[in-house]
Structure formats: structure tokens, C-alpha cells
C-alpha positions as CSV (number, residue, x, y, z in Angstrom):
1,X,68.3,89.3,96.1
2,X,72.0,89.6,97.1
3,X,70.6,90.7,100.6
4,X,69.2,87.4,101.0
5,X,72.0,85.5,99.7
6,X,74.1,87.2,102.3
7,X,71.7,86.2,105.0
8,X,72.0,82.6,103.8
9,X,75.6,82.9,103.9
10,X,75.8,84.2,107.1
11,X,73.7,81.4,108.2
12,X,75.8,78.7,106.7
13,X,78.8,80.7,107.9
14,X,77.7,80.2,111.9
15,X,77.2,76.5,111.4
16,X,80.9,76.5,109.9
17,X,82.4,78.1,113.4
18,X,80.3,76.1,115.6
19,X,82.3,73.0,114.6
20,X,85.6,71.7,116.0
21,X,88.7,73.0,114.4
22,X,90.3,70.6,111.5
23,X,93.6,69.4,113.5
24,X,94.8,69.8,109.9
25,X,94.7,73.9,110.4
26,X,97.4,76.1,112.7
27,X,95.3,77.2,115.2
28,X,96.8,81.3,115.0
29,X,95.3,81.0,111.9
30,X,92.1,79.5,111.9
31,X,91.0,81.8,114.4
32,X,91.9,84.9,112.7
33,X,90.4,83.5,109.4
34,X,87.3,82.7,110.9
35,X,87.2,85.9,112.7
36,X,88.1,88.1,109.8
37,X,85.5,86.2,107.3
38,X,82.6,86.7,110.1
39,X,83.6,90.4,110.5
40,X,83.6,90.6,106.5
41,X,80.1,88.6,106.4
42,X,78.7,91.5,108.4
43,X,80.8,94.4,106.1
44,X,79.4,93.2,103.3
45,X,75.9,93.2,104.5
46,X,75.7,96.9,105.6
47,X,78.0,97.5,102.2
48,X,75.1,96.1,100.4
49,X,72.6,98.1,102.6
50,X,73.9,101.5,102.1
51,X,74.0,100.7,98.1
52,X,77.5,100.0,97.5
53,X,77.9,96.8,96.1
54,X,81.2,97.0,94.4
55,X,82.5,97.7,98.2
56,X,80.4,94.7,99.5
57,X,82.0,92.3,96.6
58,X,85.3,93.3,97.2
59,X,84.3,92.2,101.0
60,X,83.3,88.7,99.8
61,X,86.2,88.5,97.5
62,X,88.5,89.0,100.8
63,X,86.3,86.0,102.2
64,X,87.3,84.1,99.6
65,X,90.6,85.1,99.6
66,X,91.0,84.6,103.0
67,X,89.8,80.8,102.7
68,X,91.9,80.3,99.9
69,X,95.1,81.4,101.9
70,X,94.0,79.0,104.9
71,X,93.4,76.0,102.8
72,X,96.8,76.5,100.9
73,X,98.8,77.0,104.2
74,X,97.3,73.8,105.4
75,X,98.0,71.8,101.9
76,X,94.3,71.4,101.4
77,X,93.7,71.6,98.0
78,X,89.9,71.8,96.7
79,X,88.1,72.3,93.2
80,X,87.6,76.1,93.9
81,X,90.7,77.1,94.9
82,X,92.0,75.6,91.5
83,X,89.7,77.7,89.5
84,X,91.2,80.6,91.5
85,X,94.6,79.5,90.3
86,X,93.0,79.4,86.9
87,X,92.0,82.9,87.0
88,X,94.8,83.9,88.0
89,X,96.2,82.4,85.0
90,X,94.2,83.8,82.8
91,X,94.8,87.4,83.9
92,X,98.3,86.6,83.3
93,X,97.1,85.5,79.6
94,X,94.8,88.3,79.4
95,X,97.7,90.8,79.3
96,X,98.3,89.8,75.9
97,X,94.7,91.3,74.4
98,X,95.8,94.4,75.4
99,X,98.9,94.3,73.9
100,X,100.2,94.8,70.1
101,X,102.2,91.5,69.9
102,X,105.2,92.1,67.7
103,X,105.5,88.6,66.3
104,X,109.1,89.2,65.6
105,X,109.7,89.3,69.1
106,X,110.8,85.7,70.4
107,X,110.4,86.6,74.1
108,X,106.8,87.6,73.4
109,X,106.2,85.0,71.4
110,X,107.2,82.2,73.4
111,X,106.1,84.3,76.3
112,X,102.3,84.4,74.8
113,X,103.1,80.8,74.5
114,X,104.2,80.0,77.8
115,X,101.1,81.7,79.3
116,X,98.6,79.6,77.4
117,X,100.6,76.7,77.9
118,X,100.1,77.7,82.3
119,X,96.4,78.3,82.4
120,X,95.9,74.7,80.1
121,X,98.5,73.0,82.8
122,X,95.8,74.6,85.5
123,X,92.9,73.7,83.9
124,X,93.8,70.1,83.1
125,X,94.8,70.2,87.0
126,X,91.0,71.2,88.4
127,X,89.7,69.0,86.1
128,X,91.6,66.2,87.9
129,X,90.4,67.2,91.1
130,X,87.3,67.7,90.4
131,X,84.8,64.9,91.8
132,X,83.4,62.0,89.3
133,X,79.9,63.9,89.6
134,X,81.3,67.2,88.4
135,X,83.6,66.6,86.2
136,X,81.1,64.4,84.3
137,X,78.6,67.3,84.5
138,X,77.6,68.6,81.0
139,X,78.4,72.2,82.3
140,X,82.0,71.8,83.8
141,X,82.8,69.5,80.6
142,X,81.7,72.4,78.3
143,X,83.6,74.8,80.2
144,X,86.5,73.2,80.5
145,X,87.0,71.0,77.0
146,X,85.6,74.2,75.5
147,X,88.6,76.1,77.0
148,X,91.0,73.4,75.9
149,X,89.9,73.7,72.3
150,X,90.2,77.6,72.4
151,X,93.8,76.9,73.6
152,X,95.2,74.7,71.2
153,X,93.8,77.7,68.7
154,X,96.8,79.9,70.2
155,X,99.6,77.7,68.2
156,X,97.9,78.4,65.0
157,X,97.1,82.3,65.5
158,X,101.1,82.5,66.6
159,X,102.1,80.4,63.5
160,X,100.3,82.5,61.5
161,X,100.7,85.9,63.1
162,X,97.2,86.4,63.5
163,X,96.5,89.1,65.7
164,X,92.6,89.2,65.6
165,X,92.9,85.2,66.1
166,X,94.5,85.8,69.2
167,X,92.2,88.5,70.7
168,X,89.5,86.5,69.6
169,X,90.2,83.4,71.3
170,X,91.9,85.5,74.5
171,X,87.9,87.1,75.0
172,X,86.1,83.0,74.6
173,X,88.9,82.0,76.6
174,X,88.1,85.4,79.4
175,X,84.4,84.0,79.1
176,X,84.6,80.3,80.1
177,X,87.2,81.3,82.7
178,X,84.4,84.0,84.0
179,X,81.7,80.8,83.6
180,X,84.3,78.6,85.7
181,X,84.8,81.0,88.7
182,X,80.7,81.8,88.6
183,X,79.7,78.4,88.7
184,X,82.8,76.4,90.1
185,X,85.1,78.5,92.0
């Protein structure tokens, strides 16, 4: 199955470089980006082939990657490039469900705060740039309201030094972010 997907991607991959560079792009750069991703397109396929997958991801995360860093040079800002920012985020916020937080600690405190307080600022941003259509859809509203409510939970579990509160609402949190990047990003 991810065979074919590949093959699709590839597909939808040589429609994307037969058409006329966005002025919008330095040219240096689109070149090498769309060179690199086509190179990747075919790693990943013979990754995939040989039964590595875990290489052939990291190959279509590089794709991604790659787009991300072309778009943001440009100032092009889209919906999936935000839920990469939100990820991102919520690594940051992750940190703290491995940690023994020391609610006597200020700077961890208001530094477990600050976190939460980043990936809600993200996630209130993609949901402003999302379309009318998807950010009406009952499955981006879910995961991103639902996010938002497991949030506002963090203030409570720091006020009341709950530790379990916090790693329970860090792991909902890990799973709508996961939800957001599979369907969204």
C-alpha cells in the first residue's frame, strides 16, 4: 500500500515540475528543491522496496521538510506548514512528560507555562488560516477545540501541582497533535 502511494506521489510530483516557476520563489532554490524532492521521491521508493521503511519515511520527511523551507523563504505561508510549527511546539511541550517537574521551581513553572501557552498561540494561528471549508470540518474542529480544552487544563494541574494531570493532558495533547500532522499537515 505505501508502494502505491509513492507511485501516486511521484505522479502528482511530475505534474508539479512540469509547470512554470512561481515568480514568488528564488530561482537557486526552487531548482534545488525540486531536484532534491524528485531525487528523494525515487529514495524512498527503493527504501520501501528493499523493506526499510523507517529509512524511506525519513526520505518523505526530508520532502516535506524541504517544501516547508522553500515556502518559508518565499513568505508563503499555508495550513500544513503551520501544523509543522505546531509540532514543533508540542515537542517543545512534550519535554515536560518526561520530566519530574519540581513545582517549587518558578523557571519551570512558568517555563511549562510558557510552552503551553506557544503551541495554543500556534494552534489558534492554523486555525486562522485554515480555509472556511476546513476549519468548519467536524474533524479539524475536534482536533483543534479538543486541543484547546486540554490546554486550558495545564493552569489547573500547575495550580494544583498535579503531576499525573499534567502527563495526562501532555499524552491527549501528543495525540491530537499526531491527528493534526496525519490528516492536516
Amino acid at each position: 500500500l505505501a508502494g502505491l502511494e509513492i507511485d501516486r506521489l511521484r505522479q502528482a510530483w511530475q505534474q508539479v515540475t512540469s509547470r512554470k516557476k512561481p515568480d514568488v520563489f528564488d530561482r537557486p532554490l526552487y531548482v534545488k528543491t525540486m531536484t532534491d524532492i524528485a531525487m528523494r521521491l525515487i529514495t524512498a521508493d527503493m527504501l520501501l522496496g528493499s523493506g526499510r521503511p523507517d529509512n524511506a519515511r525519513a526520505s518523505l520527511t526530508a520532502v516535506r521538510d524541504d517544501l516547508y523551507d522553500l515556502r518559508t523563504s518565499a513568505g508563503v505561508a499555508v495550513l500544513a506548514d503551520c501544523v509543522r510549527d505546531a509540532g514543533t511546539a508540542m515537542d517543545a511541550l512534550m519535554n515536560y512528560n518526561e520530566r519530574d517537574i519540581d513545582f517549587g521551581r518558578r523557571e519551570q513553572v512558568s517555563d511549562l507555562a510558557g510552552k503551553a501557552q506557544a503551541y495554543g498561540r500556534t494552534l489558534a494561528r492554523c486555525d486562522g488560516m485554515a480555509d472556511a471549508g476546513t476549519r468548519e470540518s467536524p474533524e479539524f474542529r475536534r482536533l483543534i477545540d479538543g486541543a484547546q480544552a486540554s490546554l486550558a487544563l495545564i493552569p489547573k494541574a500547575i495550580e494544583t501541582q498535579d503531576k499525573g494531570l499534567v502527563h495526562r493532558v501532555l499524552i491527549e495533547l501528543r495525540s491530537f497533535d499526531n491527528l493534526l500532522a496525519f490528516r492536516f499537515g
